[in-house]
Backbone as CSV, one residue per row, in Angstrom:
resi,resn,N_x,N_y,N_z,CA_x,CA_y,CA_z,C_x,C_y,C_z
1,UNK,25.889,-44.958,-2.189,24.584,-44.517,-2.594,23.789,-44.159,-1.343
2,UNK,23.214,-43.140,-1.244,22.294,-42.317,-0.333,20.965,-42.080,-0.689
3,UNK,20.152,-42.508,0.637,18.962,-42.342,0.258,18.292,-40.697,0.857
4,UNK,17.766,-39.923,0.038,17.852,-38.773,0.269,16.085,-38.012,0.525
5,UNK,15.585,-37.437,1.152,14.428,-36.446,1.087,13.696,-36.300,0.116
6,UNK,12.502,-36.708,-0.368,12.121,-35.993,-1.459,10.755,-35.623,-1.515
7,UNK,10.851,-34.595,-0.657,9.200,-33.855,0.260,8.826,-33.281,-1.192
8,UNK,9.028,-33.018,-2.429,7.994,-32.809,-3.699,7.641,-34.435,-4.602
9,UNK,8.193,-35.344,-3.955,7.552,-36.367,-4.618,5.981,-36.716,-4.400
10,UNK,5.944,-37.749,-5.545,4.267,-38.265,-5.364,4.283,-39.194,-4.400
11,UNK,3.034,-38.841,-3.536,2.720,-40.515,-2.623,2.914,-41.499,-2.910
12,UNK,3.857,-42.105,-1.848,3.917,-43.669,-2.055,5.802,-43.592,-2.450
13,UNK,5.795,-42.184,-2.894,7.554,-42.769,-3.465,8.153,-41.801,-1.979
14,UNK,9.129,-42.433,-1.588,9.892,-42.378,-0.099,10.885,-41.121,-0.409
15,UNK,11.660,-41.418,-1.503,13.172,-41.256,-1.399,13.638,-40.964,-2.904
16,UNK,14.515,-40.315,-3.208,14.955,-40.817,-4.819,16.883,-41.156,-3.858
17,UNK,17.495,-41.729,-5.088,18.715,-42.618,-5.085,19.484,-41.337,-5.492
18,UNK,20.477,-41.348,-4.517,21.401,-39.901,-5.031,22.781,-40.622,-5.062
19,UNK,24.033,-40.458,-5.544,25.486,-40.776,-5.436,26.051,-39.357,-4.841
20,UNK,25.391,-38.503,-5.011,26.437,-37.398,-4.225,26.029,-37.284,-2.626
21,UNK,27.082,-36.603,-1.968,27.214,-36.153,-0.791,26.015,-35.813,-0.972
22,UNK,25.281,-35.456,0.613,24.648,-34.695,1.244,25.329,-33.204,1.219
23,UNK,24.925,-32.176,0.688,25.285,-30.622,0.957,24.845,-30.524,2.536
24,UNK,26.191,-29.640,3.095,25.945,-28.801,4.112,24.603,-28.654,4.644
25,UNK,23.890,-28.312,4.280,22.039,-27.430,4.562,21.618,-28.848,4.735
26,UNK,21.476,-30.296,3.723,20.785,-31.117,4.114,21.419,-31.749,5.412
27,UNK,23.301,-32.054,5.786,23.632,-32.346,6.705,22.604,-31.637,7.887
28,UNK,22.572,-30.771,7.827,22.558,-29.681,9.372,20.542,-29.964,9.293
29,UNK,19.857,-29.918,7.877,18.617,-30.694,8.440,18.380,-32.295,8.946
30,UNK,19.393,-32.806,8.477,19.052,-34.402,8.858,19.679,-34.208,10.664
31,UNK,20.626,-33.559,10.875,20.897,-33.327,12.280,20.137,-32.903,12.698
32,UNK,19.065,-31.966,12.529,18.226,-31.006,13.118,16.779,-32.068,13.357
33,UNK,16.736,-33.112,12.558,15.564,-34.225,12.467,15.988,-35.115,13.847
34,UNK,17.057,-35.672,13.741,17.760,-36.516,14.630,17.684,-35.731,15.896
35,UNK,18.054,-34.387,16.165,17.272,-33.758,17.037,16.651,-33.996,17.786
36,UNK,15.152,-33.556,16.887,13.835,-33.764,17.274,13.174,-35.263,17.644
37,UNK,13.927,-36.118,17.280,13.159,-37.307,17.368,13.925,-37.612,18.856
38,UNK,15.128,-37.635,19.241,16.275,-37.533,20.242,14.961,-36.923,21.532
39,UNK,14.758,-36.047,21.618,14.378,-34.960,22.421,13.083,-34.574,22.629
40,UNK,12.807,-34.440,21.171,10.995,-33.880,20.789,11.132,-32.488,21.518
41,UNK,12.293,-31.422,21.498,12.853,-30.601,21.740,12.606,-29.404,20.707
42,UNK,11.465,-28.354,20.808,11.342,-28.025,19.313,11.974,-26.395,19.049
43,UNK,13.059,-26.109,20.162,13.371,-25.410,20.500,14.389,-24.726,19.045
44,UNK,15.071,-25.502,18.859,15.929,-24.871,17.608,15.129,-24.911,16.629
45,UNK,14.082,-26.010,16.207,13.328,-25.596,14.983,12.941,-23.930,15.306
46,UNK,12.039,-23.852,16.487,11.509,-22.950,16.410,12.847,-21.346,16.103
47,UNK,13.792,-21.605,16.623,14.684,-20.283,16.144,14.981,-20.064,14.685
48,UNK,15.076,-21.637,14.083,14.929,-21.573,12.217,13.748,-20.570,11.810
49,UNK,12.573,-21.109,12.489,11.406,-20.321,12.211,11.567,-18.985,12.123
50,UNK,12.144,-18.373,13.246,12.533,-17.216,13.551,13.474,-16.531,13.138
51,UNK,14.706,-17.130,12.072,15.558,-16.552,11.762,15.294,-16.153,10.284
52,UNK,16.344,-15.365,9.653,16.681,-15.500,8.404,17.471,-16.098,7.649
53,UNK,17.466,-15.942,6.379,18.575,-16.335,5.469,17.968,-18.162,5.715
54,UNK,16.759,-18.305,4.553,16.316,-19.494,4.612,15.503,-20.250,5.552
55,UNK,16.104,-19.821,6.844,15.371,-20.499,8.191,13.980,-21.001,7.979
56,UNK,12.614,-20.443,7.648,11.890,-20.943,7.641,11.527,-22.262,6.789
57,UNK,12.236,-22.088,5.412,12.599,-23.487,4.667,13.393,-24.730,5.251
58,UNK,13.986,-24.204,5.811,15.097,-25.376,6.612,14.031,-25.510,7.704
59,UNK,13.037,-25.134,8.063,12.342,-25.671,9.251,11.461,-26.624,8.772
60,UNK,10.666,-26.420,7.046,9.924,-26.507,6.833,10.663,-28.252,6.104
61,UNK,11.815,-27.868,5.714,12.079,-29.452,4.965,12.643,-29.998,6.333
62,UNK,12.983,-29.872,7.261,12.789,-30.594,8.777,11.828,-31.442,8.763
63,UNK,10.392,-30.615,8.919,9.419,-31.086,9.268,9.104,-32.199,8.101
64,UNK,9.475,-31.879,7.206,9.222,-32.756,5.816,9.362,-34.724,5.666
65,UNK,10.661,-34.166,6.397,11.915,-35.202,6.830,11.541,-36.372,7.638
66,UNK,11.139,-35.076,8.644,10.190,-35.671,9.852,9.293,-36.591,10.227
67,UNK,8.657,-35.954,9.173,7.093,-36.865,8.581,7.169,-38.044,7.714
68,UNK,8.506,-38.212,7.582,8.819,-39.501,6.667,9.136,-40.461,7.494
69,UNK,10.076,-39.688,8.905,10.560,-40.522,9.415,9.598,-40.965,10.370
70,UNK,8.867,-40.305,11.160,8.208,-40.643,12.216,7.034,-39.765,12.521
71,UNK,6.028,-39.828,11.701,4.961,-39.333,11.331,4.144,-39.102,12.945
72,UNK,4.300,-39.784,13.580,3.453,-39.878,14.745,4.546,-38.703,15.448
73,UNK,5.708,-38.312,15.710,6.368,-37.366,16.493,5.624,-36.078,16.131
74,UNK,6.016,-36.661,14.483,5.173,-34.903,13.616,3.984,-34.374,13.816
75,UNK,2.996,-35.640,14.123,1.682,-35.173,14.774,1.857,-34.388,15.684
76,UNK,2.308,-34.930,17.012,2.462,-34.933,18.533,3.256,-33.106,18.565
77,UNK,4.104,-33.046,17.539,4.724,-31.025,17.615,3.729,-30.523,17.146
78,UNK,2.846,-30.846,16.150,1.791,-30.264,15.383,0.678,-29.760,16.433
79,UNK,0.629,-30.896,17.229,-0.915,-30.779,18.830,0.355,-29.783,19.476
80,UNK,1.356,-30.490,19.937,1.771,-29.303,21.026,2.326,-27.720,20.657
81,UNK,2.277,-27.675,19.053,2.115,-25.855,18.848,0.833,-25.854,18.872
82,UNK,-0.022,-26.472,18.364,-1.605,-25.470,19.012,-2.063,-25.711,20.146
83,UNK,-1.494,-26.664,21.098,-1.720,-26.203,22.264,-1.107,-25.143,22.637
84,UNK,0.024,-25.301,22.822,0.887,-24.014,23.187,0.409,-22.548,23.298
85,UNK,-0.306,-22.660,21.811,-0.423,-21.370,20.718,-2.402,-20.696,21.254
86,UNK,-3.110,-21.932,22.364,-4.280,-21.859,22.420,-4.574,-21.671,23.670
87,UNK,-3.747,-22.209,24.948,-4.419,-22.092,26.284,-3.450,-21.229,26.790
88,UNK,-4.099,-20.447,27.771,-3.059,-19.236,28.316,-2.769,-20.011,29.792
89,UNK,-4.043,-21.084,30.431,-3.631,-21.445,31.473,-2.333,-22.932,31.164
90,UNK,-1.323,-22.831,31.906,-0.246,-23.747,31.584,-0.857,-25.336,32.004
91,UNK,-1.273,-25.465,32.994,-1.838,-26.825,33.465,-3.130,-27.483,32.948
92,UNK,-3.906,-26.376,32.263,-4.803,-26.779,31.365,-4.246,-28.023,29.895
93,UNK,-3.063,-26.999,29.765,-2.062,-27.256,28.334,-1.788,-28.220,28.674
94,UNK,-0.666,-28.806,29.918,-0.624,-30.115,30.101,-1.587,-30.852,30.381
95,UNK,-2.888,-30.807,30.941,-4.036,-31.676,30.923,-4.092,-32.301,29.556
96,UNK,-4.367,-31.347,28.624,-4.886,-31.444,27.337,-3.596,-32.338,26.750
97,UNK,-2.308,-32.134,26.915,-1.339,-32.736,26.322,-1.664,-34.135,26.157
98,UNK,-1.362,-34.474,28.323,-2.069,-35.790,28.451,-2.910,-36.317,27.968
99,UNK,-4.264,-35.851,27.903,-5.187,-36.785,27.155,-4.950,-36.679,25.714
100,UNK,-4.308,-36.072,24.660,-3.782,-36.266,23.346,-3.262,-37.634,23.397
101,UNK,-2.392,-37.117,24.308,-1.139,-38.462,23.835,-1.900,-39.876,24.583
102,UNK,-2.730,-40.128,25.317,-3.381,-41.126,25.883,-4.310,-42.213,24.707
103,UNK,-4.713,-40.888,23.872,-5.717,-41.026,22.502,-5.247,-42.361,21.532
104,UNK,-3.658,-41.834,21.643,-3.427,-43.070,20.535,-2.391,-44.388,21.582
């Protein structure tokens, strides 16, 4: 028995109880989670983003995943795409990083 994703459930419920395998697509997102938490590396999400044939869904139940598992990482990519996405000077970006992550 496997405990599996279930980013359309109601608050408060985690998981539903599955007996089957994991399909392919969820393997390669639960790898792609393990990833990110590994690394905080958001480099392949971001090519999901960028690709086709699903990619942006598979980025999006990543992030889903993510947020179940370690809500505070999910913050921390969330600040560092709008930083990223907001200061053109680079050392500003890391200033700002720093004092984010100092915050909590």
């Amino acid at each position: 028995m496997a405990c599996i994703a279930n980013p359309g459930a109601l608050r408060g419920s985690r998981c539903v109880m599955s007996y089957e395998s994991p399909s392919q697509q969820e393997r390669d997102t639960i790898a792609l989670v393990g990833l990110l938490r590994a690394t905080g590396d958001t480099a392949t999400l971001v090519g999901l983003l960028r690709g086709a044939g699903g990619g942006p869904e598979r980025a999006r139940d990543a992030l889903s995943l993510l947020g179940e598992l370690d809500r505070e990482l999910l913050v921390q990519v969330a600040l560092d795409a709008l930083i990223d996405g907001n200061f053109a000077d680079p050392a500003a970006a890391e200033q700002t990083r720093r004092v984010v992550r100092n915050l909590h």
